[in-house]
C-alpha positions as MATLAB code, in Angstrom:
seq = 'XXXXXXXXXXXXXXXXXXXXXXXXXXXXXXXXXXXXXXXXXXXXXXXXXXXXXXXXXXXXXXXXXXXXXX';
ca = [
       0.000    0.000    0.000;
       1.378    3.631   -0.732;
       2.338    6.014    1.896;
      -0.102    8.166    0.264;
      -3.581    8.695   -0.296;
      -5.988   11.362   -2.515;
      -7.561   13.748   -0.201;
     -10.783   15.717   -1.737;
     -11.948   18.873   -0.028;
     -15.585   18.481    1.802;
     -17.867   20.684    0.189;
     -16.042   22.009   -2.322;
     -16.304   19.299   -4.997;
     -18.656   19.978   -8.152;
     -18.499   16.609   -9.446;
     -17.273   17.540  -12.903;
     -15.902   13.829  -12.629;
     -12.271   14.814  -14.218;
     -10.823   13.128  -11.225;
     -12.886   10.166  -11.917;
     -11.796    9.887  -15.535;
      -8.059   10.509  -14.699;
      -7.538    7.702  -11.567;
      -5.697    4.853  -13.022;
      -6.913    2.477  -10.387;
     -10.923    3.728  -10.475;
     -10.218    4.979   -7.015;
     -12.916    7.943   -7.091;
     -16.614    8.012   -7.934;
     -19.053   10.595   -8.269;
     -21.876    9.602   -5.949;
     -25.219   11.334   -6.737;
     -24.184   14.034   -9.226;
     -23.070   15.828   -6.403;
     -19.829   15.239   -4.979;
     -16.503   12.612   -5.381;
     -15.268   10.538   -2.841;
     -11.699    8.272   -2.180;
     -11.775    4.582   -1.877;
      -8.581    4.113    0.259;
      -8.301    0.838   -0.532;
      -8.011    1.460   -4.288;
      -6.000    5.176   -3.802;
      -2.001    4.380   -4.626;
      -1.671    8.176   -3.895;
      -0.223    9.008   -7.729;
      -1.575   12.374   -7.154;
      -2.819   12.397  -11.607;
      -6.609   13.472   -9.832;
      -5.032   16.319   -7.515;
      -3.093   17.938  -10.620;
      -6.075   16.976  -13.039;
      -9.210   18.828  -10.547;
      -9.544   22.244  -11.770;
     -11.635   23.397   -8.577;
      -7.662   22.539   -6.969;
      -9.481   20.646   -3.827;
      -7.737   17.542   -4.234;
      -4.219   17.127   -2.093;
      -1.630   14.102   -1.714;
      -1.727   13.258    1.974;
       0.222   10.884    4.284;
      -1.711    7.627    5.239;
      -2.239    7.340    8.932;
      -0.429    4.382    9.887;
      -2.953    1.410   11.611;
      -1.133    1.605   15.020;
      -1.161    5.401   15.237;
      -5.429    5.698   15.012;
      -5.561    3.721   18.577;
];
């Protein structure tokens, strides 16, 4: 798994779906027409949907490591 993971601004997406066309690994959907959302488990953290969103709400951030969330 990669160190890091797509992070998408809340409430700031407007589901224009570039992000969803651009993930190599189908890691985003648009859900409802209305905003996109990160499957973690998919997300190698290539960072192509964070330079591809032209709203700019999508950053590279650092996976929280199992052991540190307890």
């Amino acid at each position: 798994m990669s160190k890091f993971k797509a992070q998408i601004e809340n409430g700031r997406c407007v589901a224009c779906g570039v992000c969803e066309k651009t993930c190599p690994r189908e890691a985003i959907r648009i859900y409802k027409g209305c905003y996109a959302d990160v499957n973690d488990a998919l997300c190698i953290g290539c960072g192509l949907c964070a330079k591809a969103c032209p709203a700019a709400i999508i950053t590279r951030v650092e996976r929280i490591k199992e052991e540190e969330r307890d």
